[in-house]
DRENMARRO-977081 format. One line per 3 residues: number of its first residue (from 1); for each residue x, y, z of N, C-alpha, C. Coordinates in steps of 0.001 Angstrom, whole numbers, plus 500000, padded with zeros to 6 digits. Example, Ala and Ser with C-alpha at 12.3 -4.5 7.8 and 13.67 -1.06 7.14 Angstrom:
1	513190,494310,507800,512300,495500,507800,513200,496700,507800 | 512850,497750,507080,513670,498940,507140,512900,500030,507870
***
This chain:
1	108116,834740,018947,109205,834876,018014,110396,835592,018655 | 110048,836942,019130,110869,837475,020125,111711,836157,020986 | 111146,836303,021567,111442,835226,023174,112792,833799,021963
4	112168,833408,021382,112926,832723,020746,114394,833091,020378 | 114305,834544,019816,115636,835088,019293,116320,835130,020201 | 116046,835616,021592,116570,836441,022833,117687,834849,023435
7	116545,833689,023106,117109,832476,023778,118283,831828,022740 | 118281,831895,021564,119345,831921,020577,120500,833061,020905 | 120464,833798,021301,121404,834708,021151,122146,834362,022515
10	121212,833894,023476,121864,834093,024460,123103,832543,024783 | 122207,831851,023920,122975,830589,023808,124027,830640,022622 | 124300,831691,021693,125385,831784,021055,126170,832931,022140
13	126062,833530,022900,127028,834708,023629,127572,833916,024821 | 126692,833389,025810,126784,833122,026726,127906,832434,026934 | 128485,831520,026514,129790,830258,026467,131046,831605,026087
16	130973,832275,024958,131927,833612,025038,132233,834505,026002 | 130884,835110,026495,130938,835715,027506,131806,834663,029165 | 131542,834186,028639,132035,833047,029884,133740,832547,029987
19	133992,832317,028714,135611,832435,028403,136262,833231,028614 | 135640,834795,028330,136223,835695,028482,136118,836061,029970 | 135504,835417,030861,135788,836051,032301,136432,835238,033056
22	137464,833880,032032,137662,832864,033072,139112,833382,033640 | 139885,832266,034493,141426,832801,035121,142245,833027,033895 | 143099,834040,034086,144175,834474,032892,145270,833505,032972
25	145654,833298,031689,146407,832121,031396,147734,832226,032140 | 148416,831129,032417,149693,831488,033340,150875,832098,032629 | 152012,832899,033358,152436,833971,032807,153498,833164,032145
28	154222,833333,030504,154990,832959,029373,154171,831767,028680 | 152926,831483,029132,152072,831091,028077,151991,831945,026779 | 151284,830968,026232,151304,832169,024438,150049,832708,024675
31	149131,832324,025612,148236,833822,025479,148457,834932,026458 | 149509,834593,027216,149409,835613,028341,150051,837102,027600 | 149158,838469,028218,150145,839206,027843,151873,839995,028178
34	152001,840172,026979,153687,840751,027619,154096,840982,028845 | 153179,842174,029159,153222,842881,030147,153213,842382,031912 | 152563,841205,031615,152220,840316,032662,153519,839712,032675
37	154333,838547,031626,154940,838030,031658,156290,838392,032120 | 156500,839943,031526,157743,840727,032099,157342,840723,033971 | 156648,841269,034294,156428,841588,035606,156597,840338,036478
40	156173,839343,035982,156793,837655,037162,157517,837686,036357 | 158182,837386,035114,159862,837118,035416,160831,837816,036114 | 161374,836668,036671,162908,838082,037672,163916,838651,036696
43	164362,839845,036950,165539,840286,036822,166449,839838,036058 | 166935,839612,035181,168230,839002,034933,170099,839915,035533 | 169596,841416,035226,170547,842021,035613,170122,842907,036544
46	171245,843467,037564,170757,844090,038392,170072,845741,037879 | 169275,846247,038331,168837,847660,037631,170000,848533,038051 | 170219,849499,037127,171225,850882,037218,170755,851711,037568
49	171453,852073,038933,170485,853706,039078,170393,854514,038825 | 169283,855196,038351,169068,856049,037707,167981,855791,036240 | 167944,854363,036359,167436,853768,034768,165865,853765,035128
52	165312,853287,033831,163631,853807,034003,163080,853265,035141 | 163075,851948,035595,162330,851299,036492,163328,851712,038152 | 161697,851818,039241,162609,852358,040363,161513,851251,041534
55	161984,850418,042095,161487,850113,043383,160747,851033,044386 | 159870,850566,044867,158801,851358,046469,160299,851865,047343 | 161086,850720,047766,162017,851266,048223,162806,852253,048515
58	163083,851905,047003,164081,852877,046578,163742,854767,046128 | 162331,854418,046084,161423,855500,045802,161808,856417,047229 | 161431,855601,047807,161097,856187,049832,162247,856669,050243
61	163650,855589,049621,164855,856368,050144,164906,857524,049805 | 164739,858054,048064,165270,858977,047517,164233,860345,048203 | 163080,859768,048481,162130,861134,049278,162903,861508,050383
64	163235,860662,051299,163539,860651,052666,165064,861911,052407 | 165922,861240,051562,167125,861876,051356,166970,863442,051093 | 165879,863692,050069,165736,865224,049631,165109,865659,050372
67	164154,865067,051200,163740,865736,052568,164507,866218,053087 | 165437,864972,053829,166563,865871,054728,167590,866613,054126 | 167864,866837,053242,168641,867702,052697,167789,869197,052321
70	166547,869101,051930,165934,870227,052444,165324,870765,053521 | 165022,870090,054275,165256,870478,055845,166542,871266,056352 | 167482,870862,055597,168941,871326,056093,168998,872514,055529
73	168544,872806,054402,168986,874149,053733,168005,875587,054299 | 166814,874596,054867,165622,875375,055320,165906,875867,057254 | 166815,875245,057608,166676,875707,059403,168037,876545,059449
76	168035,877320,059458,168519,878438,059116,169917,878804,060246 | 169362,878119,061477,170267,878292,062631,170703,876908,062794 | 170230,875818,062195,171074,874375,062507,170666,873942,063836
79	169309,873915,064481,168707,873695,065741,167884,872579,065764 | 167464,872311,064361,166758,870847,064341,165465,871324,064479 | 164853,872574,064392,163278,872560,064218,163284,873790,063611
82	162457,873518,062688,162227,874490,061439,161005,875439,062258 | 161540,877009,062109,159975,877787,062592,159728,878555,061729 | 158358,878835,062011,157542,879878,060596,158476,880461,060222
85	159385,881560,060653,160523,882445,060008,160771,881785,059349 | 161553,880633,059481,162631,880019,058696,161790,879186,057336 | 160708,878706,057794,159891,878675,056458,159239,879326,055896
88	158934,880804,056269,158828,881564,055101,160069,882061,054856 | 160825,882382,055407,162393,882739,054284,162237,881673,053130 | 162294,880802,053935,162505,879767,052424,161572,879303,051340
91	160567,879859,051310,159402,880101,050181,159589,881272,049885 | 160261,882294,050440,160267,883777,049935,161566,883043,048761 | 162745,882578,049011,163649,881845,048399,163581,881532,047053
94	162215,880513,047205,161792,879514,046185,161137,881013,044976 | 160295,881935,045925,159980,882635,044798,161046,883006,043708 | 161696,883866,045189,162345,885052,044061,163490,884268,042823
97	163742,882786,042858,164469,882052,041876,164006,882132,040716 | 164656,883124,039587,164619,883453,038163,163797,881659,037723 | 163402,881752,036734,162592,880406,036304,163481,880568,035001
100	164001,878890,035055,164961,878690,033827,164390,878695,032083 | 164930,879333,031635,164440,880053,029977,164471,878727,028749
***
């Protein structure tokens, strides 16, 4: 009786279970989701900088930039190599900065 149920059930799940693991529908189909569909469509306007979405790129520039601009504020003599002195001055720096209220 068992064995019977187990083989019913599995023949009502199995075809579901199976749909649900097939390829996802192609993207601006009506089942695809939003989220998918935004991400392959292109652009229509160019992004503003500064606006929510930011490129790998553009990510890397903006590190690279505040790097070197803190590098600059951190070498103290303008020699192009930062030494322990000069980086602990500049964590002694970071401390003693009041924390905004």
């Amino acid at each position: 009786m068992r064995a019977i149920l187990v083989v019913g059930l599995l023949v009502v799940f199995c075809p579901v279970m199976a749909k649900a693991q097939g390829t996802p529908p192609p993207a601006g189909s009506p089942g695809s989701p939003p989220a998918e569909a935004a991400a392959a469509a292109p652009r229509k306007e160019p992004r503003v900088r500064g606006g929510p979405d930011i490129s790998r790129a553009e990510y890397i520039d903006r590190a690279k930039h505040n790097a070197e601009k803190r590098f600059d504020r951190m070498d103290a003599n303008h020699d192009g190599v930062l030494t322990i002195e000069e980086r602990r001055a500049a964590r002694g720096k970071r401390r003693q900065k009041p924390e905004p209220e």
